[in-house]
VOBA-1610 file (N, C-alpha, C; in pm, whole numbers, padded with zeros to 5 digits, always signed):
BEGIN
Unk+03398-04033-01365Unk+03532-03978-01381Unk+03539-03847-01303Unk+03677-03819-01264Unk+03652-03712-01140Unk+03684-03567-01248Unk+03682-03443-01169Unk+03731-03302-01284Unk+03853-03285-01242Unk+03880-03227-01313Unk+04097-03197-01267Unk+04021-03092-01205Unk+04127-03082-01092Unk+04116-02949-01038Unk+04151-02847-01101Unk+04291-02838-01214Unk+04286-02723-01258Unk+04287-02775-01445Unk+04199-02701-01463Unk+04167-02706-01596Unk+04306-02734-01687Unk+04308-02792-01817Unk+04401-02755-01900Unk+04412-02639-01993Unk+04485-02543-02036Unk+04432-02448-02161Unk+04427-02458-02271Unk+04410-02363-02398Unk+04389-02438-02514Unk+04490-02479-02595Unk+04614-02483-02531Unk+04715-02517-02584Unk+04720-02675-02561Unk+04728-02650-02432Unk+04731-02832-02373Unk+04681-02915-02439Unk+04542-02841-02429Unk+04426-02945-02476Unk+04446-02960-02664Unk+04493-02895-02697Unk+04557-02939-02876Unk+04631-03017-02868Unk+04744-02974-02742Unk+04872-03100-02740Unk+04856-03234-02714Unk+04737-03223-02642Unk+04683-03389-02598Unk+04637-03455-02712Unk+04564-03352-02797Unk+04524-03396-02909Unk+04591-03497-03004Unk+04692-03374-02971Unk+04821-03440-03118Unk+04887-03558-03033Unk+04958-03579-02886Unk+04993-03704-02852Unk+04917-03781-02866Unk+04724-03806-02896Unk+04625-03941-02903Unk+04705-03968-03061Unk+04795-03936-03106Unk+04857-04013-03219Unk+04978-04087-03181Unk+05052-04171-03273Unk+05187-04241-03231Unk+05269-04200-03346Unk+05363-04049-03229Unk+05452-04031-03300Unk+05568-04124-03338Unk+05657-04090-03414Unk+05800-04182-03448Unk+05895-04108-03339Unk+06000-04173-03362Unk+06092-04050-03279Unk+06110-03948-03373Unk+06148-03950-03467Unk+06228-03843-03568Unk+06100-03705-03610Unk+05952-03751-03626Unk+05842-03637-03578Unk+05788-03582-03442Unk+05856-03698-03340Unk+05828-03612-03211Unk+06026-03513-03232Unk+06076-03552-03247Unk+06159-03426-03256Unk+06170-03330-03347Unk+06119-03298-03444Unk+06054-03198-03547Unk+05965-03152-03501Unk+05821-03202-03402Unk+05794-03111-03339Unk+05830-03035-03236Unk+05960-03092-03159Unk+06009-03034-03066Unk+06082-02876-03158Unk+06154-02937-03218Unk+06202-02819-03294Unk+06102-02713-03370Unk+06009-02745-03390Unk+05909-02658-03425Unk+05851-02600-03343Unk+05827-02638-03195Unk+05772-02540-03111Unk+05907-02454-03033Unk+06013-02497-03047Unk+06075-02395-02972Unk+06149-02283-03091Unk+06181-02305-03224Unk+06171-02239-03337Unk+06043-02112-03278Unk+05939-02163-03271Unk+05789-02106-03309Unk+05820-01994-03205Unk+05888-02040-03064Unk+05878-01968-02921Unk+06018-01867-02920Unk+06102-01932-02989Unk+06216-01797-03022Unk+06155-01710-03095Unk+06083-01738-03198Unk+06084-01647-03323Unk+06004-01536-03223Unk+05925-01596-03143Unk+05821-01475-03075Unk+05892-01399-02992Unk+06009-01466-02907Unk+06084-01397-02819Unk+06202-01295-02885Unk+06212-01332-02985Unk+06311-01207-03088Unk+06238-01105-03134Unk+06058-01153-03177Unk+06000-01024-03177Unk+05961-00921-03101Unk+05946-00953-02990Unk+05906-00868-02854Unk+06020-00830-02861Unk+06143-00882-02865Unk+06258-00795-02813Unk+06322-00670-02892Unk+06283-00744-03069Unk+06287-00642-03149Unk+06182-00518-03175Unk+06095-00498-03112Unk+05939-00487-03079Unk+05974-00338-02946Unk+06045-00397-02857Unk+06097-00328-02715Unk+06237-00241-02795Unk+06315-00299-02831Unk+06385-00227-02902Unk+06369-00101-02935Unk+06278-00100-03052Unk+06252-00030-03137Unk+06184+00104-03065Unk+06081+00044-02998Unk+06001+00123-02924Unk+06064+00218-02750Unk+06206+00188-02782Unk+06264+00248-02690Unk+06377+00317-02725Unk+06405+00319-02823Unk+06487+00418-02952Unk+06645+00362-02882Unk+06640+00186-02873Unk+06765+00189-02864Unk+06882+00160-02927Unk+07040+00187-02933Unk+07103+00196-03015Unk+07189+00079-03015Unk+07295+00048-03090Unk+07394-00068-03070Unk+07484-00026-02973Unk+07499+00087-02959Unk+07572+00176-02797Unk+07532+00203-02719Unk+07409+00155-02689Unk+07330+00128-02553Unk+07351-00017-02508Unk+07427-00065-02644Unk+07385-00256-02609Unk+07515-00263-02523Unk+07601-00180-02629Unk+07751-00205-02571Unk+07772-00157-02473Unk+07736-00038-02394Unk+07711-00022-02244Unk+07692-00119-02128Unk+07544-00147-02145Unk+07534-00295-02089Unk+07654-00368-02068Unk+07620-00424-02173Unk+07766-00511-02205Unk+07915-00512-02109Unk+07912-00403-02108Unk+08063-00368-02045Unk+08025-00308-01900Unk+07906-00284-01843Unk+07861-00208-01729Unk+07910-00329-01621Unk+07977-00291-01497Unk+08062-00343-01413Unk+07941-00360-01274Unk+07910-00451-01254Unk+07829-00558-01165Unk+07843-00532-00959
//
């Protein structure tokens, strides 16, 4: 058997894991929803995370917001 050229990481290599099963449809889409659930929740924390750590206000948001392009 030949080597992949580029490795998988340890994510992949769990995910392969879990496809050597036969999902249904209705648990391959619960896990869909569970990993992108899983990948917001992380992306709201960094942002709340950056936020915080940059002392910004709801009138900094609204700036943005309205700042002309």
């Amino acid at each position: 058997m030949s080597t992949l050229k580029y490795p998988l990481n340890n994510a992949q290599i769990e995910l392969m894991k879990l496809f050597g099963t036969d999902l249904s449809s209705k648990d391959l889409k619960d896990m869909k929803q569970l990993l992108s659930k899983f990948f917001a929740d992380k992306a709201i924390k960094a942002a709340d995370d950056l936020w915080d750590n940059k002392g910004l206000t709801n009138d900094d948001m609204d700036k943005w917001l309205n700042e002309k392009q």
